[in-house]
C-alpha positions, 0 to 999 in steps of 0.5 A, a space after each residue: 900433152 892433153 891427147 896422151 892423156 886422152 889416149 891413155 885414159 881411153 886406154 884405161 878403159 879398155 883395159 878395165 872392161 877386158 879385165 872384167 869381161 876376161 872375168 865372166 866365164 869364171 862367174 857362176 850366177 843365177 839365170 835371172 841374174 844372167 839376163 842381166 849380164 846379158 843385157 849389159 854387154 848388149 849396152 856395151 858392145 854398142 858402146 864399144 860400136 859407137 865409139 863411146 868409151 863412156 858408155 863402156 866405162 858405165 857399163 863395166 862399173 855395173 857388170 862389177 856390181 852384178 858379178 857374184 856375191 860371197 854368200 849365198 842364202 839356203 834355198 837360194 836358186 843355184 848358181 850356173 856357169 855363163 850360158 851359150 849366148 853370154 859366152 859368145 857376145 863375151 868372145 865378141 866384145 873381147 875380140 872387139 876390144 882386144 883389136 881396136 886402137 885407140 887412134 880410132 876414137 878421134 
C-alpha cells in the first residue's frame, strides 16, 4: 500500500509542476523578474535529472510565488511575455516531465 501512496504523491508533484509550467508563456513580468524564473527552472530541470521530486515540489512552490502580481504600481517597469530561452528550458522541462514514469524514480 505504502509504494501506491509513494507513487501517487510522486505524481502529484509532476502534475503540479506541469500545471504551473503549462502556465509561464501566459505570464507577462518585468526582465528582472524573468531571470528569476530563469533561474528556477534551471533548479528544476536538475531536479527533475536528479530524480528529486522534492527539489521539484520546492521549486514549483516558488515559480507560484514569482508568477504575476494583480496590480501594478505607475511608472512600474512594463511587463514582457517570457523571453526566447525560458520558453525554450519550459519546452524541455515539460517535455521532461510529460514523458517520464513514475516507476523511474525508485
Amino acid at each position: 500500500m505504502k509504494a501506491v501512496s509513494v507513487m501517487i504523491d510522486r505524481q502529484k508533484v509532476r502534475n503540479q509542476a506541469l500545471a504551473i509550467l503549462r502556465q509561464i508563456p501566459d505570464w507577462e513580468l518585468t526582465p528582472a523578474r524573468w531571470e528569476i524564473v530563469a533561474e528556477l527552472l534551471e533548479v528544476a530541470d536538475v531536479a527533475v535529472a536528479a530524480g528529486d521530486l522534492d527539489g521539484l515540489d520546492a521549486t514549483t512552490v516558488q515559480l507560484e510565488l514569482v508568477g504575476p502580481v494583480r496590480m501594478t504600481r505607475l511608472g512600474a517597469t512594463p511587463s514582457e511575455p517570457p523571453p526566447p530561452p525560458v520558453r525554450d528550458r519550459l519546452n524541455i522541462l515539460v517535455h521532461r516531465l510529460s514523458s517520464a514514469h513514475p516507476q523511474e524514480d525508485e
